[in-house]
C-alpha positions as CSV (number, residue, x, y, z in Angstrom):
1,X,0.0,0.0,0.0
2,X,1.1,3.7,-1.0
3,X,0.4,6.6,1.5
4,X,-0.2,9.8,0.5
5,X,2.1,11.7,2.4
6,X,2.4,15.6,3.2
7,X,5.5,17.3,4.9
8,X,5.2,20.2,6.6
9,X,8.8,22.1,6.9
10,X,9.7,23.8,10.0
11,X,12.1,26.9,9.1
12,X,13.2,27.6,12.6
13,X,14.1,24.6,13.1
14,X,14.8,22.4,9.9
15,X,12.3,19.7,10.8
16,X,9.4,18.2,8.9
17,X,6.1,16.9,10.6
18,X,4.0,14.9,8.1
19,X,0.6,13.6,7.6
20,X,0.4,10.0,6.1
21,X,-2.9,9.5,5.0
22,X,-4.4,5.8,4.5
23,X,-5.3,5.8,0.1
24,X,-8.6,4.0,0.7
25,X,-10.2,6.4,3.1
26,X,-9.7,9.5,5.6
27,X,-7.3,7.6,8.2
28,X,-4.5,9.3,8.9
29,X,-1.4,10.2,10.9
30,X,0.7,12.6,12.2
31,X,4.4,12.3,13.0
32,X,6.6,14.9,14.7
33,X,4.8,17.9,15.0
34,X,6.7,21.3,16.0
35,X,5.6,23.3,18.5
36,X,7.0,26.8,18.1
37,X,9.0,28.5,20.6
38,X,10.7,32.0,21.1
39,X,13.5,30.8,23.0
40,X,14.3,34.0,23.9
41,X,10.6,35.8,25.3
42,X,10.1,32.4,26.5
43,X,7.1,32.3,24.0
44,X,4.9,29.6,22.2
45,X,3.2,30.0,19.2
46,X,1.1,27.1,17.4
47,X,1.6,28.4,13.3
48,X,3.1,25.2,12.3
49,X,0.3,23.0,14.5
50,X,-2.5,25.4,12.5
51,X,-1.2,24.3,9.2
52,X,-1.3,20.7,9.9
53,X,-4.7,21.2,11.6
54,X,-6.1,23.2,8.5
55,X,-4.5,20.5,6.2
56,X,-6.2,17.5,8.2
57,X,-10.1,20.1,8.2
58,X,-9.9,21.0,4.9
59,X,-8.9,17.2,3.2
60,X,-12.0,15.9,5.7
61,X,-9.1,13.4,7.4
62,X,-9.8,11.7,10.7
63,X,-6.5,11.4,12.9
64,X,-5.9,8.5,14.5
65,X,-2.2,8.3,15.8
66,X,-0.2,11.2,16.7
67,X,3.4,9.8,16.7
68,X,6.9,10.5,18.1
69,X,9.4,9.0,16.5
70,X,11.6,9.8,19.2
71,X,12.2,12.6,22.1
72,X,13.5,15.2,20.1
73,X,16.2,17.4,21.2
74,X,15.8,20.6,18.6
75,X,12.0,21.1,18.6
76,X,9.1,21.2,20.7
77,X,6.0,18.9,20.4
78,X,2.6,20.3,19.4
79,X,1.3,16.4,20.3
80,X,-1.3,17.1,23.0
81,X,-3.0,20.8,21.0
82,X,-3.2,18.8,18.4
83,X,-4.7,15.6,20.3
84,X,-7.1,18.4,21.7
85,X,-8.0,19.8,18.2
86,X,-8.0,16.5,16.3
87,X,-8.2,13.4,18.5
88,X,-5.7,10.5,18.0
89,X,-3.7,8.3,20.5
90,X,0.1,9.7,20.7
91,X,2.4,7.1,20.6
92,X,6.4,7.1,21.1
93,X,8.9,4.0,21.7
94,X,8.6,2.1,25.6
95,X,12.6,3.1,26.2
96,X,10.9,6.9,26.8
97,X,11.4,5.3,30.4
98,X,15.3,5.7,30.0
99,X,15.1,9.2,28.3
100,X,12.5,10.0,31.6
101,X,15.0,8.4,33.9
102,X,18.0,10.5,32.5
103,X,16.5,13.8,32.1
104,X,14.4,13.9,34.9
105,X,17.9,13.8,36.9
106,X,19.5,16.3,34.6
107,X,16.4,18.7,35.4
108,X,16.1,17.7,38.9
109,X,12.0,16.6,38.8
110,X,11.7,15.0,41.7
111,X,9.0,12.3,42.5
112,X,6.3,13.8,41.0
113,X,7.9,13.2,37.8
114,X,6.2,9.9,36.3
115,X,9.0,8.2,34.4
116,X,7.1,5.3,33.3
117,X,5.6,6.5,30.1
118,X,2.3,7.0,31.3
119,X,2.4,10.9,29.8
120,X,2.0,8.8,26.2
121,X,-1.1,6.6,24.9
122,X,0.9,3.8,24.0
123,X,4.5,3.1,24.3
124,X,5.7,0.8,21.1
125,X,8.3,-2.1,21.0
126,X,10.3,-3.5,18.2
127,X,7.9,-5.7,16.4
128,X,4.6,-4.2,17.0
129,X,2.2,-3.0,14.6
130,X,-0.7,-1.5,14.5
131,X,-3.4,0.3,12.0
132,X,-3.6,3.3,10.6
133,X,-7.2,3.2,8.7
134,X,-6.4,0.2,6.2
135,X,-2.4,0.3,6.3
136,X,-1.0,-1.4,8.5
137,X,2.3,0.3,10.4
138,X,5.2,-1.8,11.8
139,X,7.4,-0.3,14.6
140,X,11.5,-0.7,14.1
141,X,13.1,0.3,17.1
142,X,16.4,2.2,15.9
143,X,18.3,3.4,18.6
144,X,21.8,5.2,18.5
145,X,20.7,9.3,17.8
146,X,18.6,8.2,21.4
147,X,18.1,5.1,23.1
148,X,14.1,5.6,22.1
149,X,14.4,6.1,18.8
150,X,11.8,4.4,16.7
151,X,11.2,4.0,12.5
152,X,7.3,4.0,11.6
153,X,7.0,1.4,8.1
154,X,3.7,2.7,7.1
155,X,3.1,1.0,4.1
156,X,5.8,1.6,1.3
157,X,7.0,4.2,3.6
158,X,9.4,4.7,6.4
159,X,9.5,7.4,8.9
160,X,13.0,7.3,10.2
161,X,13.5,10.3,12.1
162,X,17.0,11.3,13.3
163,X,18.6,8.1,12.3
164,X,19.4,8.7,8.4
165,X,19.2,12.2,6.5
166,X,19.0,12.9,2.9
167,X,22.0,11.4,1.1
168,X,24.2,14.0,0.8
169,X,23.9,14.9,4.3
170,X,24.6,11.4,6.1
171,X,23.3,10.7,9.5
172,X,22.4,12.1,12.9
173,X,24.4,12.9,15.8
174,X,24.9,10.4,18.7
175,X,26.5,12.0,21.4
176,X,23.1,12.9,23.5
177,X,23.1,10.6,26.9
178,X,22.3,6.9,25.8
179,X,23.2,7.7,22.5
180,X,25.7,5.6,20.3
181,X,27.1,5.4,17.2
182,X,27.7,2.0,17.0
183,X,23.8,1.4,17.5
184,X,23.0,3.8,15.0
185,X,24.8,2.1,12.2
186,X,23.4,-1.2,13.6
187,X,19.7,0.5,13.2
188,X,20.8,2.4,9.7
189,X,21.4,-1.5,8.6
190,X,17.9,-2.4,9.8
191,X,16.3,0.4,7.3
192,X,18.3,-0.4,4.8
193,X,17.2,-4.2,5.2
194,X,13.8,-2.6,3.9
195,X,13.0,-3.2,0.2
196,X,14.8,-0.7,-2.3
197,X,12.1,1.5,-3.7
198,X,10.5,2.0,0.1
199,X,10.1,5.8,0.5
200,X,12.0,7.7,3.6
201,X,11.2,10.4,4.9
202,X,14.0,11.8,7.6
203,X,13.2,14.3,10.3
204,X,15.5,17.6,9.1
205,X,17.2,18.5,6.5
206,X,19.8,21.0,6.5
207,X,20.5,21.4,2.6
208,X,23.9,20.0,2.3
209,X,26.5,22.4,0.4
210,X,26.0,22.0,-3.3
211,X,22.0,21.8,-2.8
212,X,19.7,24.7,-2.8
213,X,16.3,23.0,-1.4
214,X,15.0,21.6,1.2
215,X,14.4,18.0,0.6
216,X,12.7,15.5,2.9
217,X,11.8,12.1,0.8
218,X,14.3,9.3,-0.9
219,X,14.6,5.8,-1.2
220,X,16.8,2.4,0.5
221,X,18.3,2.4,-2.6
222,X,19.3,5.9,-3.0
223,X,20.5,5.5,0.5
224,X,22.4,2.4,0.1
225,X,24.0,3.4,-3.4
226,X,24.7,7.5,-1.6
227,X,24.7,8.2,1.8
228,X,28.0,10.2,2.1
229,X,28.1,8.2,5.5
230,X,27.0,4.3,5.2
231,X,26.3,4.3,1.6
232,X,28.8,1.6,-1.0
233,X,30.8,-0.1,1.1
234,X,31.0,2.0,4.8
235,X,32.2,-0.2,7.2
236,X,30.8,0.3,11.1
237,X,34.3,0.4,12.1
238,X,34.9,3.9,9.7
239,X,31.3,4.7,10.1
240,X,32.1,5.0,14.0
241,X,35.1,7.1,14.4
242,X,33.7,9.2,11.5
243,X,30.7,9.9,13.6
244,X,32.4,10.2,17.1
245,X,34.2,12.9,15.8
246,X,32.1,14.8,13.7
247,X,29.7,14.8,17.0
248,X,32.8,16.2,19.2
249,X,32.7,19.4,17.2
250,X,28.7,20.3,17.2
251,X,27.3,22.1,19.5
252,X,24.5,22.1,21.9
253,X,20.9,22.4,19.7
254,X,19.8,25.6,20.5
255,X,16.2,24.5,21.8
256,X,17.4,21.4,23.6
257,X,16.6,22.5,27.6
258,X,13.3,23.7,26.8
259,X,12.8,20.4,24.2
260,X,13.8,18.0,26.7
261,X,11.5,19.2,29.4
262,X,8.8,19.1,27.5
263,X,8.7,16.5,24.7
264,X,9.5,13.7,27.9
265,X,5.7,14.7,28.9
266,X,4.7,13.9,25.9
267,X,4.4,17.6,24.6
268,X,3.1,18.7,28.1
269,X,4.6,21.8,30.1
270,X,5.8,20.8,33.3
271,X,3.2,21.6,35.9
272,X,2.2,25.4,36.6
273,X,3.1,26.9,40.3
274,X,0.5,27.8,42.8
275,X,0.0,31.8,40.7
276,X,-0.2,29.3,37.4
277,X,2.6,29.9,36.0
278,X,4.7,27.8,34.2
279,X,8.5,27.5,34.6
280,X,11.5,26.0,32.7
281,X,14.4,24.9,34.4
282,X,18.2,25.6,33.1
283,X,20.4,23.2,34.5
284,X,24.1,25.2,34.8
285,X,26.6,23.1,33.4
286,X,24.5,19.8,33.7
287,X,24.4,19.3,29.9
């Protein structure tokens, strides 16, 4: 079966949220929605949710999943406004317990932190599938940009998420806590298990020098035959210390406090003071 698939591009932030609609009727679902954010006025705004949510009104679609493909690091959800405007379960990998566990250290939560998952709808394992309308969506867990990370095959489509970008530009970073490069080439092997002319569709794109659009959708074979960093005949071993010290040199994302507090509730502010006002924490030198 053939999605139809939309992506919505982020400027701020270089990432594309999609809707993957089921061909045979109005099923459909979204996957990693941006929430904006004024880093510095401490501001939200929800332009990019309104677009998808005027997308899903105007095309008559009925949402049914709402999916993470991992706790991003670089953007805000928008998962529970547009749960509230559009209905769907949201749905993220089970190891969201580890990235809970980690982070809710790092930003000193305390007890009333729930780090069991229970922010989420359902928590997803390697194997599991589940329906999207008439397609059917199987879960690949592919860990090594976060221990959570997760590829949705919807279809002849997969939604890989920080794991592989567009050819020219490789793949993610691994250098967050429980990341690991040698996991991520493991998983990048997994996708590219996947039959050749399957559609991917990666979380950012950056527009690698040489290129002057944005791009969002290739192919396992285009991967295979061009990834500047596992395509032809990358071994893990280069693969590894290419990617361990690429990630030594990058910098913090800029939106990663705010995004780590937030996407690990599942999209959710952390809980408003007795006046009702909400707070982020900066952890000095904790990151």
């Amino acid at each position: 079966m053939t999605p139809k698939v939309t992506g919505f591009f982020d400027d701020a932030t270089n990432t594309i949220s999609y809707v993957v609609q089921d061909p045979a009727g109005r099923a459909c679902a979204i996957v990693d929605s941006v929430l904006d954010f004024d880093y510095a006025s401490g501001r939200t705004d929800t332009k990019s949710a309104d677009a998808i949510i005027a997308f899903v009104r105007e095309n008559d679609l009925d949402v049914q999943w709402i999916l993470e493909t991992h706790v991003h690091a670089d953007h805000l959800s928008a998962a529970p406004y547009l749960q509230e405007a559009l209905g769907g379960k949201i749905g993220i990998g089970d190891r969201i317990q580890f990235v809970q566990d980690t982070f809710g250290k790092v930003f000193n939560e305390g007890t009333e932190f729930q780090r069991d998952g229970s922010q989420f709808d359902s928590l997803f394992v390697e194997g599991d599938s589940f329906h999207i309308g008439q397609m059917r969506a199987d879960v690949l867990h592919t860990p090594g940009h976060t221990p959570a990370c997760l590829t949705y095959v919807i279809g002849d489509a997969a939604f890989v998420g920080d794991t592989l970008f567009m050819p020219d530009f490789g793949t993610a970073r691994c250098d967050f806590p429980g990341g690991s490069s040698e996991q991520l080439y493991d998983s990048v092997q997994k996708i590219l298990a996947l039959p050749d002319e399957t559609r991917i569709f990666v979380g950012h794109d950056y527009k690698a020098p040489g290129r002057d659009d944005y791009a969002w959708e290739t192919t396992v074979g285009e991967q295979k035959a061009k990834n500047v960093h596992v395509g032809g005949d990358a071994s893990k071993e280069r693969f590894v210390e290419m990617r361990d010290a690429r990630d030594a040199t990058l910098a913090m994302p800029k939106l990663i406090i705010p995004s780590l507090q937030v996407n690990m509730r599942a999209g959710q502010m952390p809980p408003a003071d007795e006046d009702g006002k909400v707070f982020l924490k900066v952890p000095v030198n904790g990151l």
